[in-house]
N, CA, C and O atoms as a Tinker XYZ file with bonds, in Angstrom:
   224  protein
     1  N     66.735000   85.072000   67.807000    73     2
     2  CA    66.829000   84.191000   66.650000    64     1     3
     3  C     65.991000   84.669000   65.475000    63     2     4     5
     4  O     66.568000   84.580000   64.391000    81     3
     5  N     64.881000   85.106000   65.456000    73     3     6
     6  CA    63.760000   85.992000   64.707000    64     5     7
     7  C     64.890000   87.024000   63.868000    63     6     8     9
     8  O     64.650000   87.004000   62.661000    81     7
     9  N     65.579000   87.549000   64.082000    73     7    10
    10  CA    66.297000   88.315000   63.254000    64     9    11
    11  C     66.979000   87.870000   62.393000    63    10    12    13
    12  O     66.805000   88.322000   61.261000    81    11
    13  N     68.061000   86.764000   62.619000    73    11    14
    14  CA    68.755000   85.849000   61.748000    64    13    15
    15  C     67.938000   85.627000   60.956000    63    14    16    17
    16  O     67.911000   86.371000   59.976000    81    15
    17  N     66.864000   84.431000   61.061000    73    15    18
    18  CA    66.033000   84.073000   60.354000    64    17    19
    19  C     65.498000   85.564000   59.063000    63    18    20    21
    20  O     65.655000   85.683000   57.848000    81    19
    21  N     65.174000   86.009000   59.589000    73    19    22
    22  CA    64.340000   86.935000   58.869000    64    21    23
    23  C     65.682000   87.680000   57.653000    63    22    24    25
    24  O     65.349000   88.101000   56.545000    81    23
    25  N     67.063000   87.706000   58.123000    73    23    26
    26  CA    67.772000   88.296000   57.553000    64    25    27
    27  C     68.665000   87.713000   56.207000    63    26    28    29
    28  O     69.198000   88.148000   55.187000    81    27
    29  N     68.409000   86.186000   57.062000    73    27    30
    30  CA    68.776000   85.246000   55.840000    64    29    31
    31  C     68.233000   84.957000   54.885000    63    30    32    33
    32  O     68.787000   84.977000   53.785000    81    31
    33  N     66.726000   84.538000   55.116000    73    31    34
    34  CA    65.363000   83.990000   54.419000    64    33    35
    35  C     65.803000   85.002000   53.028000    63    34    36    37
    36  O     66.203000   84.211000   52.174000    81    35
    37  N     65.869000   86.219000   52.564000    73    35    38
    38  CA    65.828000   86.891000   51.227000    64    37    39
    39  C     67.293000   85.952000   50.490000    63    38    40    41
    40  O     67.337000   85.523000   49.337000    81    39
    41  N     68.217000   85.843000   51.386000    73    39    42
    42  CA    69.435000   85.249000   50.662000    64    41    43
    43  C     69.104000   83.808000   49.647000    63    42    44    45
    44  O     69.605000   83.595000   48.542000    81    43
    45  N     67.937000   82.763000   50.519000    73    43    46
    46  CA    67.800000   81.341000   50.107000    64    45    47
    47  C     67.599000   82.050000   48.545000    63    46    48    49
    48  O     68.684000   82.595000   48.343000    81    47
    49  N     67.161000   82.171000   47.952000    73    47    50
    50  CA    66.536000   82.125000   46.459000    64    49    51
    51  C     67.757000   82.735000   45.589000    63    50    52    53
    52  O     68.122000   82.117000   44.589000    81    51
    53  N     68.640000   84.417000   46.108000    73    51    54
    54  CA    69.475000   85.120000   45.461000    64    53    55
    55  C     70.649000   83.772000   45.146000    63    54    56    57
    56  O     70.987000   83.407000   44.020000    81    55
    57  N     71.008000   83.335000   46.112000    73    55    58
    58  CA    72.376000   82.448000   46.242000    64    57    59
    59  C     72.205000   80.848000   45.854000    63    58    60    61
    60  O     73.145000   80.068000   46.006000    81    59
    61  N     70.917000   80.432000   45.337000    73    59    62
    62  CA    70.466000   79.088000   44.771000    64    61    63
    63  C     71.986000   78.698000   43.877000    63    62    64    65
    64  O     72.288000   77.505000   43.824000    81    63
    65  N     72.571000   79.351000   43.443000    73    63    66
    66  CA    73.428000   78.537000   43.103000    64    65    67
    67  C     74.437000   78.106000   43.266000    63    66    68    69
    68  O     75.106000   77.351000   42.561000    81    67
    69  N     74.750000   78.843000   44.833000    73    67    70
    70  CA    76.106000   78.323000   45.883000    64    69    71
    71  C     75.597000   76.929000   46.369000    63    70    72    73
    72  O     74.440000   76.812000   46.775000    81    71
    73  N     76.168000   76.228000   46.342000    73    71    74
    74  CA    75.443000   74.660000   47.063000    64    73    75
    75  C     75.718000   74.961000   48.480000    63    74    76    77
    76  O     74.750000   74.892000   49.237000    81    75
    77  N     76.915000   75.297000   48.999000    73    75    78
    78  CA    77.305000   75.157000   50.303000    64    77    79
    79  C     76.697000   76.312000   51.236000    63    78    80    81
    80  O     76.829000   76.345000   52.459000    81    79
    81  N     75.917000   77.382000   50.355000    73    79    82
    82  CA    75.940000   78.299000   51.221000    64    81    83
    83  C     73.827000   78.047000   51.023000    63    82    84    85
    84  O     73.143000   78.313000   52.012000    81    83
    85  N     73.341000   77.706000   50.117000    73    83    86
    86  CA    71.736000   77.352000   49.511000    64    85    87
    87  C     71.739000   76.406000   51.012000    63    86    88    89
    88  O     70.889000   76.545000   51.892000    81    87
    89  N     72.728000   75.571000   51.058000    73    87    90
    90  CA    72.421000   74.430000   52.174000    64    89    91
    91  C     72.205000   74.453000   53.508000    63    90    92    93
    92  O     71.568000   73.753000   54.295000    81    91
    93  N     73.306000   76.028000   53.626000    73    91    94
    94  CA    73.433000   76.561000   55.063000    64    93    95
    95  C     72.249000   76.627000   55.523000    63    94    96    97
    96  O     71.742000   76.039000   56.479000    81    95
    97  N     71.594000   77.777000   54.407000    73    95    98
    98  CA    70.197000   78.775000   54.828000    64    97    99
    99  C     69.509000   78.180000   54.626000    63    98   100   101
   100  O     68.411000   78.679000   54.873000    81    99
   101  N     69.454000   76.968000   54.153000    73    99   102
   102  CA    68.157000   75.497000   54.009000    64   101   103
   103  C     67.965000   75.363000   55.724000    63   102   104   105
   104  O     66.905000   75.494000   56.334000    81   103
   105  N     69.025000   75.129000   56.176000    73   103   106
   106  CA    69.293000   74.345000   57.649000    64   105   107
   107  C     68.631000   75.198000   58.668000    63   106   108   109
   108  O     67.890000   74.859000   59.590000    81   107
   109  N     69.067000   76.424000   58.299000    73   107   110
   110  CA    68.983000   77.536000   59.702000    64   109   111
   111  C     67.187000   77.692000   58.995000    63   110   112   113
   112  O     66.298000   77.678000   59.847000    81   111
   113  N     66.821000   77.808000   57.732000    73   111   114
   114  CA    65.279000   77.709000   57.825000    64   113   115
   115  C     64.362000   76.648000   58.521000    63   114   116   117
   116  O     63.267000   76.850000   59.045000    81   115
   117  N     65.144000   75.321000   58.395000    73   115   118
   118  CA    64.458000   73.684000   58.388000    64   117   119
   119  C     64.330000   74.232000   60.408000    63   118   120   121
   120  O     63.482000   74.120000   61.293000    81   119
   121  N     65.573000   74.750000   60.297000    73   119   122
   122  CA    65.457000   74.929000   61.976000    64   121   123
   123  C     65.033000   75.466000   62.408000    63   122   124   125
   124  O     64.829000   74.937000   63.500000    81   123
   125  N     64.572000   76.494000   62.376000    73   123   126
   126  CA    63.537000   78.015000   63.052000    64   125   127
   127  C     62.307000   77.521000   62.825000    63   126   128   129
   128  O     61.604000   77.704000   63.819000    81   127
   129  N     61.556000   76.799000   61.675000    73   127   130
   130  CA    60.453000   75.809000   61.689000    64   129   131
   131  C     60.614000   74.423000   62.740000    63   130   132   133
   132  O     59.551000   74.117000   63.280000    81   131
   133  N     61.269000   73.945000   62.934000    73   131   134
   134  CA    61.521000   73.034000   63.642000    64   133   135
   135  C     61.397000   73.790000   64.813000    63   134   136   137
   136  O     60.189000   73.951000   64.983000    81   135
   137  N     61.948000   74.267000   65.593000    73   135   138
   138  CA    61.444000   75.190000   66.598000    64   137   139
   139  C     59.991000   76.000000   66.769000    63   138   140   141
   140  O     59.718000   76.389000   67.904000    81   139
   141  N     59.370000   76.176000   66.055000    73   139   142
   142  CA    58.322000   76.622000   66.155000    64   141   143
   143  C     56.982000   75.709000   66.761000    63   142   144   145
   144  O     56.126000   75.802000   67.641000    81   143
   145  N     57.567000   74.416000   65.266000    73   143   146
   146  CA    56.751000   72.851000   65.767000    64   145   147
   147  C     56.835000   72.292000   66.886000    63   146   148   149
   148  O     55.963000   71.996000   67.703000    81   147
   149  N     58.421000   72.100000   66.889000    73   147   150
   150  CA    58.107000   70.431000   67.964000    64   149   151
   151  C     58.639000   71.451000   69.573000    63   150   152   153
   152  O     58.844000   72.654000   69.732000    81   151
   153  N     58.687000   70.597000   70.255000    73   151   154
   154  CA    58.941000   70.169000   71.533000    64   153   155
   155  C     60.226000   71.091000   71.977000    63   154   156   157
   156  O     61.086000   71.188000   71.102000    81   155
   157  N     60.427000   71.639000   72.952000    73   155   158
   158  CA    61.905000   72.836000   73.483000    64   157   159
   159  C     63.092000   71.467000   73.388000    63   158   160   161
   160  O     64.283000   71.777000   73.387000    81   159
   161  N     62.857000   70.555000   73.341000    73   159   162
   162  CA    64.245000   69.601000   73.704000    64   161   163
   163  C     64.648000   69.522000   72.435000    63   162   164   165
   164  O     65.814000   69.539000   72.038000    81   163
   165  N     63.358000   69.406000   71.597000    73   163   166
   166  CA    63.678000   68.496000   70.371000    64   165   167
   167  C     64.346000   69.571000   69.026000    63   166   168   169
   168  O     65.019000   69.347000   68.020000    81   167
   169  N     63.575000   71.149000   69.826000    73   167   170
   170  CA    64.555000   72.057000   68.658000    64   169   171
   171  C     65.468000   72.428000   68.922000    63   170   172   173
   172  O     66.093000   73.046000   68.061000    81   171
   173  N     66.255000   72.192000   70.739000    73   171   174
   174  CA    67.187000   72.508000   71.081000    64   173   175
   175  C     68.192000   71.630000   70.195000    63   174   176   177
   176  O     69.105000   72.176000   69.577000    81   175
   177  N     67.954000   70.037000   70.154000    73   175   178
   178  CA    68.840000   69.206000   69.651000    64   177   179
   179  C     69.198000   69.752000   68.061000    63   178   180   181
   180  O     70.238000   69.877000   67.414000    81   179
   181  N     67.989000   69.963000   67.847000    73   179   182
   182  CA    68.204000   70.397000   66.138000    64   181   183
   183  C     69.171000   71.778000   66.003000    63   182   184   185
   184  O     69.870000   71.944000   65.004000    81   183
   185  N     69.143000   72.583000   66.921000    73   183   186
   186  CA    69.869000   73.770000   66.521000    64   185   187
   187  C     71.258000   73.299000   67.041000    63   186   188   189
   188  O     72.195000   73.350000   66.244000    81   187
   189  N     71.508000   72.784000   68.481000    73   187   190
   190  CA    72.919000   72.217000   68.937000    64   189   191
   191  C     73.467000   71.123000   67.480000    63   190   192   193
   192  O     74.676000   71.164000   67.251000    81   191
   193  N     72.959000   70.583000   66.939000    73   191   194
   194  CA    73.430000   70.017000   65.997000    64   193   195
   195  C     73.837000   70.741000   64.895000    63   194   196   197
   196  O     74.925000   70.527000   64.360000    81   195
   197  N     72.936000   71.713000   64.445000    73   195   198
   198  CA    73.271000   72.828000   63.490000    64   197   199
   199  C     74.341000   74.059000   63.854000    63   198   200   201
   200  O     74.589000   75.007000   63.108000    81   199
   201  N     74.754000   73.889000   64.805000    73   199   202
   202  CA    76.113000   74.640000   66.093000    64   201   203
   203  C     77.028000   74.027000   65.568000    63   202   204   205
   204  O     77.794000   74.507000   64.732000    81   203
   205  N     77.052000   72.985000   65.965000    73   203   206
   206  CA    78.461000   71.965000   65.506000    64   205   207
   207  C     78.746000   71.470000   64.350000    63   206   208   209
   208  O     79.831000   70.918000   64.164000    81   207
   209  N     77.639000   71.606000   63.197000    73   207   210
   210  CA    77.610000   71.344000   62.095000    64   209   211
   211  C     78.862000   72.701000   61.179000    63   210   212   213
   212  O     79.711000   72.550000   60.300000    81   211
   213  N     78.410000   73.853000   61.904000    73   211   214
   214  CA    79.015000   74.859000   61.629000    64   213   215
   215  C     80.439000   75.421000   62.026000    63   214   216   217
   216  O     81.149000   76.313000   61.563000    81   215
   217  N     80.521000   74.826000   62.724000    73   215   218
   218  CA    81.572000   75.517000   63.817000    64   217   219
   219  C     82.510000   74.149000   63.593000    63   218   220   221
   220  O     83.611000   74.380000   64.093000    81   219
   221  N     82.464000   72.844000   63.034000    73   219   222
   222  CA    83.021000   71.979000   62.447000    64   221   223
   223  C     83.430000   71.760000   61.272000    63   222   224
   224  O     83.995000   70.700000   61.002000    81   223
């Protein structure tokens, strides 16, 4: 996951003015922090949600 993260993170600032895509790489950031913080269940839920968010 460290790679994604790291590969996207330069995109957030270039692409500020795509909404849909600024929002993506908001999410997959909010989430790799969220994982770092809380609890294995609680970033599992956050990324399974960010799965289906996508893939929906």
């Amino acid at each position: 996951m460290e790679h994604r993260k790291d590969r996207r993170r330069p995109l957030t600032g270039s692409d500020k003015q795509k909404p849909t895509v600024e929002s993506d790489y908001e999410d997959e950031d909010a989430s790799a922090a969220l994982d770092a913080k809380l609890a294995p269940e609680e970033a599992w839920k956050q990324n399974h949600a960010l799965k289906k968010l996508r893939s929906g």
